[in-house]
N, C-alpha and C positions, 0 to 999 in steps of 0.2 A: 389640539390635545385637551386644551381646555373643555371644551364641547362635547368633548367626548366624556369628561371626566365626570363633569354635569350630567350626564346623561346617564352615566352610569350608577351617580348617588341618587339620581329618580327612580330607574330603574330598582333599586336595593327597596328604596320607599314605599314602591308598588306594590311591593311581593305581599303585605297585608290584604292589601284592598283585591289583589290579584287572585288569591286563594280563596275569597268569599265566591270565586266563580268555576272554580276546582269542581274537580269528582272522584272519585276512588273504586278502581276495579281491582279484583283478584286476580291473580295472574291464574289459578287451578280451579277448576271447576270442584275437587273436591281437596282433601290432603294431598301435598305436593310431594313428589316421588322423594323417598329416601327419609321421610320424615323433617319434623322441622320443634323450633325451640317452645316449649311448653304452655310459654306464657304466662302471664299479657305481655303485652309488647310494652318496651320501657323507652320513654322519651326525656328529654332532658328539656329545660325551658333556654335553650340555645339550638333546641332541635337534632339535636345528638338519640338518636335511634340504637337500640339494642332487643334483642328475647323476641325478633319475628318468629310470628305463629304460622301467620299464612300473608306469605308477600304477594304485595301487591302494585298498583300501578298510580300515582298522582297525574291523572289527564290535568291540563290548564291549554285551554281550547282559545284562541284569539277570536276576536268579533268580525275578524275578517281573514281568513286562513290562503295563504300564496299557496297552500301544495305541500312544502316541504317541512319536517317533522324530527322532533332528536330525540332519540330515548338519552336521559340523564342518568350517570353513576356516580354517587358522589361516594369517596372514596373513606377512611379510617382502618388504614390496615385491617381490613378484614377482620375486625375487632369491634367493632360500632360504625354508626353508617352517619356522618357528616352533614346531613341534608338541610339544617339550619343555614349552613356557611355555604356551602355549597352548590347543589342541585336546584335549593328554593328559590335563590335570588335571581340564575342563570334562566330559570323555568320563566317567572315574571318577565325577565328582560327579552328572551327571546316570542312569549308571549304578544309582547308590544312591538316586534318586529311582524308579527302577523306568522309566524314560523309555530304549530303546534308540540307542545312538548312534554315530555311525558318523564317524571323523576320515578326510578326502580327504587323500590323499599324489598331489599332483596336477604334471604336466609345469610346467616356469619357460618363460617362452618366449622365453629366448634361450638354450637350451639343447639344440636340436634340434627341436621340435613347432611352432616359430611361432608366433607373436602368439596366435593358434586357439585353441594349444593346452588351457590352461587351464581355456576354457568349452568346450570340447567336453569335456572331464573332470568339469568340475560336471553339464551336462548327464546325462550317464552314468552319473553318480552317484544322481542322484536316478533315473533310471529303472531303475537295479540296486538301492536300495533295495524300492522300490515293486515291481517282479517276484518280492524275496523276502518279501514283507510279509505272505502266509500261513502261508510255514515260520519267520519269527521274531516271530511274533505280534505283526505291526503294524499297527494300520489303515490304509493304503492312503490316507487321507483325512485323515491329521495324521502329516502327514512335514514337518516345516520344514526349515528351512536357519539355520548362523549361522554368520558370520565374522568375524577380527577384522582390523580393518586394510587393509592389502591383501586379503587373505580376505573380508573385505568386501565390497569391489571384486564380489570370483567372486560370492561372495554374493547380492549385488544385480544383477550382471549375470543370475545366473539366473534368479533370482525374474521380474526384468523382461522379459527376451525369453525364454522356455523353451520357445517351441517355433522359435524360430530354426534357419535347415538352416544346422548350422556343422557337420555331417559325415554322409556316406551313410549310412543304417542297416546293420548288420552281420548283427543278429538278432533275433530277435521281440521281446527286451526294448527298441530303439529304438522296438515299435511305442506304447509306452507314452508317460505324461505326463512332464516333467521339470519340472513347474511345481509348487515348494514349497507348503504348505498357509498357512504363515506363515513371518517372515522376522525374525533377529531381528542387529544391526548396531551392533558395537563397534568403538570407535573408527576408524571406517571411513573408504578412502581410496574417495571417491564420484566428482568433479566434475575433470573435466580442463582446465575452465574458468580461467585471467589473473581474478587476482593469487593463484590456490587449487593451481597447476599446480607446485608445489613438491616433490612428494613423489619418493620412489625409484621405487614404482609406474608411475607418470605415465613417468618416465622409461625402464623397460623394455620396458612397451607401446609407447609413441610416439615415444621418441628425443626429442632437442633442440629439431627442429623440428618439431610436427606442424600436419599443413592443419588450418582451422576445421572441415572433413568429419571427421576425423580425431577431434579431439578431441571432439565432439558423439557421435560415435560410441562414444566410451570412457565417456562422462559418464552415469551413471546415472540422476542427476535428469531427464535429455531422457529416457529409455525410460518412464518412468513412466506408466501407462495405467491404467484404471478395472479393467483385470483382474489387478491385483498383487494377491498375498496382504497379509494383515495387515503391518506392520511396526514393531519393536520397534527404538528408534534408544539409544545411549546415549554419549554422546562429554564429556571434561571440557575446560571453557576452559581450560586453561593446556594444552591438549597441544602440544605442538614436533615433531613431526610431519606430522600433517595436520590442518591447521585447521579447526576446529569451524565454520565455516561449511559445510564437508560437512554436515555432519547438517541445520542450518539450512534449507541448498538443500535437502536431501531432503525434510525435513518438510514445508517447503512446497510443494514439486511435489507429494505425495500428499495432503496435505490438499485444493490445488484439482482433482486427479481423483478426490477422494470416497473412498479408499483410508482404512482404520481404520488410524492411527500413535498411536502412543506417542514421545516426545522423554524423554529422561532426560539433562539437563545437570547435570557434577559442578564445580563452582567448583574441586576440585582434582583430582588425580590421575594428570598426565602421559599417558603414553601408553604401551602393552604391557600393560595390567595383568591381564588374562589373567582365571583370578577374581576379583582383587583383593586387595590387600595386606590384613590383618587389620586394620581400624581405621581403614582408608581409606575414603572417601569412595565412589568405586568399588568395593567390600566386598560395598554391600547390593545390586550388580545381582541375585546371581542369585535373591533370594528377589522381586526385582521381575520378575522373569525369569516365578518361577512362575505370580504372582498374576495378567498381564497375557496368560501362555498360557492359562490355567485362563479367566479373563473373557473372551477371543476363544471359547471355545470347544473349542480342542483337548488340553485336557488333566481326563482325567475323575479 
């Protein structure tokens, strides 16, 4: 535990020196479908993201890449995008595992793009991975997804409907998959479902009032179908956020469509915890992280 915990504040340390070796693609060849937020883009010096104009992709490429590859969501109720705490630290870390990883800086959707927006970006996302999975030496065939939180949300929306027409094709790389290989879901806001309907999330998407159509539609656990990838759940009971019956409902919708889950419940550790605090509870995900990619399959 110790060793891991070390590793884990190296990893946090890296993410400087780790981003001098970054690169940034556009997810859209031109204006991305439905519009987007006017601009500039507004960053905070904790890396807290708001006003995408035109989202895009944070490649961080290892100097020796195994094959397999995660698109990052880091989460902020669908209100600002968390990638300081987040996406950036997990990118580095996985990075130094030799795993190539890739953080979404994706449209808010009250921000100009609409409700849409966001999964027509995840979507996008994984099919501009997968297009360049020869030139960055990826297999095509263990590209996951992981999100935290609301990033979750995107997350699991993907994974679950991915080939959903939530936007025309633009160019040959639409013609591709957008469906994760695995799916991996921290402290995730899932279920849009009374008495779970509390989150910030809930309320960007749907507003105050949403129909039952409405909120079924946003709720993860209802997409759940026999052809989801693997999924990796990890949520702590005392989170103040969104309540750890998300994962719950989730576990159990892919349990009964036969879907391989993993549950990782932490008796403590609130909610954001991004890697994990050194010494927390939520500390050891990522080395469960590996063991659980590695046993599915997609980590050689």
């Amino acid at each position: 535990m110790k060793s891991l915990s070390l590793f884990v504040l190296f990893a946090t340390a890296l993410g400087s020196a780790a981003a001098q070796q970054t690169a940034t693609i556009p997810l859209w060849p031109g204006s991305p479908p439905g519009g987007a937020a006017p601009g500039p883009q507004r960053e905070t010096g904790k890396g807290s993201i708001t006003q995408v104009a035109q989202p895009y992709l944070i490649v961080h490429r290892p100097a020796q890449p195994n094959g397999t590859a995660v698109l990052l969501i880091s989460g902020g109720g669908y209100a600002h995008i968390e990638a300081g705490k987040e996406s950036g630290p997990t990118a580095a870390w996985l990075q130094s595992q030799g795993i190539s990883a890739f953080e979404l800086v994706y449209r808010l959707p009250q921000e100009g793009g609409g409700v849409a927006a966001p999964f027509q970006d995840g979507q996008r996302a994984m099919r501009l991975i997968r297009a360049h999975a020869g030139e960055w030496h990826i297999d095509p065939a263990r590209i996951g997804i992981l999100g935290f939180s609301a990033g979750g949300h995107l997350a699991g929306m993907t994974a679950a409907r991915p080939a959903a027409p939530l936007y025309a094709p633009v160019d040959a790389v639409d013609t591709l998959s957008a469906r994760p290989d695995f799916a991996v879901l921290l402290y995730p806001v899932l279920t849009m479902q009374k008495p779970y309907d509390t989150t910030h999330a809930k309320k960007e998407l749907l507003g105050a009032h949403p129909t039952r159509t409405e909120r079924d539609a946003m709720s993860v656990e209802l997409q759940v179908a026999a052809q989801m990838p693997p999924v990796f759940l990890a949520q702590a009971e005392d989170d103040p956020i969104s309540p750890p019956e998300n994962s719950r409902l989730m576990h159990e919708a892919l349990r009964k469509a036969g879907v391989p889950v993993k549950l990782q419940m932490f008796q403590q550790g609130g909610h954001g915890w991004g890697l994990g605090k050194p010494g927390s509870e939520p500390a050891v995900w990522p080395q469960l992280f590996l063991e659980w990619v590695r046993g599915v399959g997609f980590l050689r």
